[in-house]
C-alpha positions in Angstrom: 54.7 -78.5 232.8 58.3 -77.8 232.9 59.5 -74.6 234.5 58.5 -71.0 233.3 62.3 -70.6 232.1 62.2 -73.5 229.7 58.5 -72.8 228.3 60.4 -69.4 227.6 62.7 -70.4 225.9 60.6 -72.6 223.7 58.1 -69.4 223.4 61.1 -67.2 222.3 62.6 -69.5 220.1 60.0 -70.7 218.1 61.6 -69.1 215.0 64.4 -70.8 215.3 61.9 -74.2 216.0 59.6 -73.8 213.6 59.8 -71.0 211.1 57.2 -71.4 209.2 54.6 -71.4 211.8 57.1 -68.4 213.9 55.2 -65.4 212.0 51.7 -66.7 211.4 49.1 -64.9 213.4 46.9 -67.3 215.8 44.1 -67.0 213.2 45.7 -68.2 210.2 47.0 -71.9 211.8 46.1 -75.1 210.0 46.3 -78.4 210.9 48.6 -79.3 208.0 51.5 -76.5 209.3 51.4 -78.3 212.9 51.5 -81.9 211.1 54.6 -80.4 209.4 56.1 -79.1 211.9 55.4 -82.1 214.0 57.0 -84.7 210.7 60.7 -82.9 211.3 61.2 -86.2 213.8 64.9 -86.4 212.1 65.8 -83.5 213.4 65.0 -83.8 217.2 63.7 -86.1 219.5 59.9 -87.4 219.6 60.7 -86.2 223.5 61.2 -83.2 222.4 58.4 -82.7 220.2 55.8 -83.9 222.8 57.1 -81.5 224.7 56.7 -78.4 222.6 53.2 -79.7 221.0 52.5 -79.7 225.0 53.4 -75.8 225.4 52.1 -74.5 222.3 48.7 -76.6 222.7 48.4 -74.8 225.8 48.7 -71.4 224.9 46.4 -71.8 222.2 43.8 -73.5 225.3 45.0 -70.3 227.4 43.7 -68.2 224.1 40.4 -69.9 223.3 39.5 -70.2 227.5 40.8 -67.2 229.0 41.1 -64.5 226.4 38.4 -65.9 223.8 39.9 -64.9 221.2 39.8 -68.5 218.8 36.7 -70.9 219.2 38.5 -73.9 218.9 42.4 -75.3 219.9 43.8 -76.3 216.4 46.4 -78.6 218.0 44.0 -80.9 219.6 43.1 -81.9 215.5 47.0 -83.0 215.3 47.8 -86.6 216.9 50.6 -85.4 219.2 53.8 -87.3 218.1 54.2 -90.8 220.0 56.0 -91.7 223.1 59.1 -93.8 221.8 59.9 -97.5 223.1 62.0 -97.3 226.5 
């Protein structure tokens, strides 16, 4: 993973990323609000968005491992975005 400032930042400005997954409570995710957040592919760079599906899959991992507090990772049901052509 990148360094702990720039999975901050992502962390801290996910309102400003996504705002309509920003305020929903780890319970309440659905794979159709990470495929639409994932679809905004016009606005950023697929790099990009590999690279915050990376983050947020892992604290959701860190959540259902370490702190059992969901049974299952609901990114893992999302096809992460794919790697563009070099």
């Amino acid at each position: 993973m990148r360094s702990a400032r720039t999975i901050m930042f992502k962390i801290k400005n996910l309102d400003r990323i996504a705002p309509n997954i920003a305020d929903k409570s780890i319970y309440d995710f659905k794979p159709s609000d990470i495929a639409e957040w994932r679809n905004r592919k016009k606005d950023v760079k697929v790099a990009t968005l590999r690279n915050e599906h990376a983050i947020y899959s892992a604290v959701f991992t860190y959540a259902m491992k370490e702190l059992f507090l969901i049974e299952s990772n609901v990114w893992h049901t999302v096809t992460m975005p794919s790697k563009e052509k070099s």
